[in-house]
N, C-alpha and C positions, 0 to 999 in steps of 0.2 A: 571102693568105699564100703564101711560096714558101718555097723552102730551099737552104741558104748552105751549100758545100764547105769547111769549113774543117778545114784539117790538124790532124790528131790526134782532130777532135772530133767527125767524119762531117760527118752533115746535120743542121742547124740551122734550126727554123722564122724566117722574117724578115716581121717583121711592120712594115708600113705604118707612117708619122705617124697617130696616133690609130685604128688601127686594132682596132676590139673582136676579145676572145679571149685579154686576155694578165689576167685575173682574180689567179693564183697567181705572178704574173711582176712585177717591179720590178725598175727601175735602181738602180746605188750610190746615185745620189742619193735615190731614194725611199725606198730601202732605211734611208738615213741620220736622216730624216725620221722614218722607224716606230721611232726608235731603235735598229736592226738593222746587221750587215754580213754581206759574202759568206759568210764563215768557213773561206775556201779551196775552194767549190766551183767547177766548170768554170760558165760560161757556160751554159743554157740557152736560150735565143734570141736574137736579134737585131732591135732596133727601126730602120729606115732612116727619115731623111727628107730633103729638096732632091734626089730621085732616087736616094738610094742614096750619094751625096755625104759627109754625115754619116749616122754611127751610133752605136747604144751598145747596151752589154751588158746582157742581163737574165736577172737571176738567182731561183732558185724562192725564195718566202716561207718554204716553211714547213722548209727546211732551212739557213735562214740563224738564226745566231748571235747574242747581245746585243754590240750595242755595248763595245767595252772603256775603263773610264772613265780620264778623264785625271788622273792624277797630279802631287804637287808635283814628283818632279824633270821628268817630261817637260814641264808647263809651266814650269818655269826652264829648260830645254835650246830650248824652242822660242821664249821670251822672248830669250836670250842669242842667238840664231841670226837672230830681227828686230833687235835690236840692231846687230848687224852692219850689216844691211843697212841700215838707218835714220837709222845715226850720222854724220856729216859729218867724216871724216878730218882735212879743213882745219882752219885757225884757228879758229875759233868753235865746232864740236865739239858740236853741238846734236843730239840725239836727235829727228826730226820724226815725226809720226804716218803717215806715208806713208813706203815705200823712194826714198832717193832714189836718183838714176843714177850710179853709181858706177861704170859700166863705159862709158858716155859720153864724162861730165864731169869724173869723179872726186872732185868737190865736191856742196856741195850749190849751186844756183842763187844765193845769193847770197854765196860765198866764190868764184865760177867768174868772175862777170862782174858783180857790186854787184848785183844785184835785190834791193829790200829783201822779207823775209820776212814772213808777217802771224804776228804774235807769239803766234795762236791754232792755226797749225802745227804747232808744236814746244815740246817739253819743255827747259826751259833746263838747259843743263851745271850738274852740280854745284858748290858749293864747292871751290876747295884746298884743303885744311887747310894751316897754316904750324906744325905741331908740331914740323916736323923743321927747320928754319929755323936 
């Protein structure tokens, strides 16, 4: 174990790829796992691996928070927000289970250049209604 100068926070222990010692210590992600979050505290150590290359933050256990659960609007805000990115602007207008590239191509692959689609992709475009008709 060494330690990391990082502004505002001093010295910070950095602990090795799989390196024993970090027992009261977890990443967001493990954090996320225990059903837990940071809950706004600073960083407690640091895990390096590929030399120091990559890293990630690890925060104490027993000062982290529950999970906050997800709600109807914020799953329709984040439903609405895949949408976006999912829906094919072009002619066909199909909703796919993957983002397509829209910053690319602007279509989805097969309104860009014919690629036929495998029709277990995507959700097909609603009806029109002809009420107004």
């Amino acid at each position: 174990m060494s330690t990391q100068n990082e502004p505002g926070d001093g010295f910070l222990p950095v602990f090795r790829w799989k390196q024993a010692g970090r027992e009261n210590l977890a990443t967001r992600r493990e954090l996320r796992e225990m059903g837990l979050r940071p809950g706004g505290q600073e960083p407690a150590a640091r895990i390096e691996c590929r030399g120091g290359k990559r890293f990630a933050w690890l925060y104490r256990i027993d000062l982290a928070k529950p999970k906050v659960p997800m709600t109807l609007a914020k799953e329709a805000a984040l439903d609405k927000a895949m949408a976006a990115r999912q829906t094919c602007p072009g002619p066909c207008g199909r909703r796919f289970f993957h983002c397509i590239p829209l910053k690319t191509l602007g279509f989805c692959v097969e309104c860009f250049d014919g690629t036929p689609a495998d029709p277990a992709s995507y959700i097909a475009p609603p009806a029109k209604h002809l009420l107004a008709v």
